[in-house]
C-alpha positions, -999 to +999 in steps of 0.1 A: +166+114-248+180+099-214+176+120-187+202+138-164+201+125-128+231+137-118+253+170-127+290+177-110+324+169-115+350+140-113+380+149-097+408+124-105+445+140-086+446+173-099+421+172-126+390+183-125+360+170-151+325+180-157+302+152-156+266+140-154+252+104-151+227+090-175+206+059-160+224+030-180+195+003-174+162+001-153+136-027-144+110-034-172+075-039-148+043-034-148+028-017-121-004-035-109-022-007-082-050-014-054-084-001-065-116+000-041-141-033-050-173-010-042-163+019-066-131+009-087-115+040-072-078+037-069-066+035-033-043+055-025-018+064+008-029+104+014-007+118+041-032+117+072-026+121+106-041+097+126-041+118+156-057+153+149-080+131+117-065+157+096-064+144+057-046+158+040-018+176+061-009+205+048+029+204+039+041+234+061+028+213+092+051+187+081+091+181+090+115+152+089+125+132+122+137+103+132+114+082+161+146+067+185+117+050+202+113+070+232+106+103+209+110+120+172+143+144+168+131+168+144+157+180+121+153+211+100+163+218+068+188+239+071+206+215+099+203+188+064+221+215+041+250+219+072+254+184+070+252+177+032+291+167+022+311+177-006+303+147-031+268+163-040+289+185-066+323+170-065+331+129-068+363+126-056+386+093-071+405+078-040+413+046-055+419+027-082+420-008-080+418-037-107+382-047-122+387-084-111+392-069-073+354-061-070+333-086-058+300-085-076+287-089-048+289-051-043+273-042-071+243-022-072+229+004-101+243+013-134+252+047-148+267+065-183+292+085-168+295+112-196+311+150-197+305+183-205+319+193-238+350+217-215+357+183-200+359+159-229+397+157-232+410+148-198+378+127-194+393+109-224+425+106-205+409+090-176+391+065-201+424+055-218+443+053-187+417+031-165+418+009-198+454+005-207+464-001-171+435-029-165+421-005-136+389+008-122+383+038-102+364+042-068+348+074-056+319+089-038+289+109-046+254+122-027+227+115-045+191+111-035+197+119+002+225+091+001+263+092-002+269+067-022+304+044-031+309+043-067+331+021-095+339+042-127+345+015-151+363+018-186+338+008-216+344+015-251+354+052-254+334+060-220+331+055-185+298+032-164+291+045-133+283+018-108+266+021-075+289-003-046+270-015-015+292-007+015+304-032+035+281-031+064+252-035+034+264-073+021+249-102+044+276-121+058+256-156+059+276-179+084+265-210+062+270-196+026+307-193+044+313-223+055+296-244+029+320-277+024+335-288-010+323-327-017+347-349-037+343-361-071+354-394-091+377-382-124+347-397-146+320-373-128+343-344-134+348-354-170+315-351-179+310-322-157+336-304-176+321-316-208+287-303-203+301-270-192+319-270-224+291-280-247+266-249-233+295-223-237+285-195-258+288-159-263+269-138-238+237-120-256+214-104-237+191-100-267+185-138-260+159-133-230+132-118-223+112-113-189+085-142-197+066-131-166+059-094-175+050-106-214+028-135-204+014-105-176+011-079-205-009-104-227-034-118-196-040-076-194-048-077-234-073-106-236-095-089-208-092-056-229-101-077-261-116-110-265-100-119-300-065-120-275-063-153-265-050-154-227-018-172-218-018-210-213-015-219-177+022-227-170+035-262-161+058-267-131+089-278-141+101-288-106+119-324-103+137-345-075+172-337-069+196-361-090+210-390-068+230-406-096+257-378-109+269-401-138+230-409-155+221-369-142+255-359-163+251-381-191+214-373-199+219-332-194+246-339-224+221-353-244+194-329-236+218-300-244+229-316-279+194-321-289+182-284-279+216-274-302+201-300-332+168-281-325+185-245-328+212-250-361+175-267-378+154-233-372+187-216-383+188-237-414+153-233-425+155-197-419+178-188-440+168-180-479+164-210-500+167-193-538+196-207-554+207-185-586+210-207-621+238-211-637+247-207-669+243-238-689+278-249-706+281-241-745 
């Protein structure tokens, strides 16, 4: 069962809806740690302080700062409740603006957005409302020492949760900016269009797989167990950039035919082959 990582409520005008966020996806890794050559033992980062050679620190000697430099401000923990705002219990909607509005670019984390049984109806409203009218809704909430700018998004019969970067967190990159647009002959963005055509298909995620963290798993397995054969060394498949767009276009059409060939061929020989008899004519 997913777990909790956020309990409060969603206040949209007047109404008021008890919520909690479920973590809608996460990164699939493995985690590879440091270990000591001499011993094997894991290395770790113990909280030692350099200057008194004290290891471990005991935690009531310890408080949070911040080092402007010059010297640490210590701030207690009572000072970090004073300052703590309203949107650790309460995520307040301020806007609501249309889906296609928000750059990507802002995107961060993904949440289920669900409610509290008491809240199930005018969360329902807010679904239906948001979906009908094309809309998404932005709003605030602290979480994990943060206050963070959020998108609730319509899906299905629910709401996602998505984490925004503010503004002052997107790179503005001068040349991305200013990049120029080149001009194209009407036969180079023929085939352009056609090849863009002839890869369109449905989006399924099911379709990939992180290659790096199988082919990592399985060099992990065959030094566990030598019947495991490890993974075959991986080719680069770097080339030169394409000086002639017309041969580049032409051959990338042909290459994408041949992997869809290739694909409707496994389909075909997958499928069952029993044909049922039919009954002979009297």
């Amino acid at each position: 069962m997913a777990t909790k990582t956020w309990k409060g409520h969603l206040r949209f005008g007047a109404l008021t809806i008890p919520v909690f966020l479920n973590v809608a996806a996460r990164d699939q890794r493995i985690e590879l740690h440091s270990y000591h050559s001499v011993c094997n033992s894991s290395v770790k980062m113990p909280k030692f302080c350099p200057a008194c050679n004290l290891n471990p620190v005991p935690p009531d000697q310890i408080y949070k700062g911040y080092d402007t430099g010059s010297g640490i401000v210590k701030i207690t923990e009572q000072e970090m409740d004073a300052i703590t705002p309203e949107t650790e219990h309460i995520m307040d909607v301020s806007e609501i603006v249309k889906w296609e509005n928000v750059d990507p670019v802002y995107l961060a984390e993904s949440f289920y957005l669900l409610p509290d049984p008491a809240g199930v109806k005018a969360y329902s409203l807010l679904v239906k409302t948001l979906k009908d009218t094309g809309r998404v809704a932005i709003a605030q909430l602290t979480k994990s020492s943060r206050e963070h700018m959020v998108c609730l998004r319509p899906k299905g019969n629910g709401l996602m949760l998505h984490y925004l970067y503010y503004q002052t967190e997107v790179n503005r990159v001068p040349e991305f900016e200013s990049l120029p647009m080149s001009s194209f002959s009407s036969n180079e963005m023929t085939l352009a269009i056609q090849l863009v055509e002839s890869m369109e298909s449905e989006f399924k995620p099911e379709d990939f797989e992180d290659g790096y963290f199988q082919r990592l798993n399985t060099l992990i397995a065959s030094k566990l167990d030598s019947k495991i054969a490890a993974p075959v060394p991986v080719k680069s498949g770097v080339v030169a950039p394409a000086l002639d767009l017309m041969s580049a276009l032409t051959a990338s059409l042909g290459q994408v035919k041949a992997r869809r060939a290739i694909k409707l061929q496994d389909q075909d020989e997958s499928k069952p082959t029993g044909k049922k008899k039919g009954k002979k004519a009297a």
